[in-house]
N, C-alpha and C positions, 0 to 999 in steps of 0.2 A: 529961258532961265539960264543963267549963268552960273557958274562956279563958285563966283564970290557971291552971290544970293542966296547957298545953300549953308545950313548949318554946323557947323563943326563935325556933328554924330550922326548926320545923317548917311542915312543905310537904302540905299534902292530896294526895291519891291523883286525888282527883276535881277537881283545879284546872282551871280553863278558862283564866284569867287569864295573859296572857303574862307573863311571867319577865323577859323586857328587854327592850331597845330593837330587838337583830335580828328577836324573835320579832315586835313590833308592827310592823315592817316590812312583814316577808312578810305576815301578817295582813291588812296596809292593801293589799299586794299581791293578794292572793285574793279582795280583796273588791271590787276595781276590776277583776276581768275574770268577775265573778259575771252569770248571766245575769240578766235583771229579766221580772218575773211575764208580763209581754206577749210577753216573746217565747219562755220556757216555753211559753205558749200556744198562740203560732201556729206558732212551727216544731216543735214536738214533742207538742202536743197534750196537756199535762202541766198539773194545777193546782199554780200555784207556790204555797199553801200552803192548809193545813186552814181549812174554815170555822170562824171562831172565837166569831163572834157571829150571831146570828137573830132572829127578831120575835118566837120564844116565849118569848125572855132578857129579852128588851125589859122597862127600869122603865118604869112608870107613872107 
C-alpha cells in the first residue's frame, strides 16, 4: 500500500506521535520526572537500558 492509496485522515493503529499540543505536554511532563540510568542503578539495582553496542560489533 502506498501513500497515495491512503485517505487524507487517516490515522495508523500503531502511531506513537502525539496528536496535539495537550498530548506533547504531558509527554514533556513524563519525561521530566523520568528516572536517569544512575539512579536506576543505584537505588533499584536495575540496568536502565539493553546493551546495545560491544567490541565484537566493533568496525575496524
Amino acid at each position: 500500500m502506498t501513500k497515495k492509496d491512503l485517505p487524507k485522515d487517516y490515522v495508523p493503529k500503531n502511531s506513537s506521535m502525539a496528536r496535539n499540543e495537550e498530548e506533547i505536554e504531558n509527554l514533556g511532563k513524563q519525561m521530566e520526572n523520568r528516572r536517569t540510568g544512575e539512579v536506576l542503578k543505584e537505588d533499584y539495582d536495575k540496568v536502565p537500558d539493553p546493551i546495545q553496542f560491544d567490541k565484537a560489533n566493533e568496525k575496524k
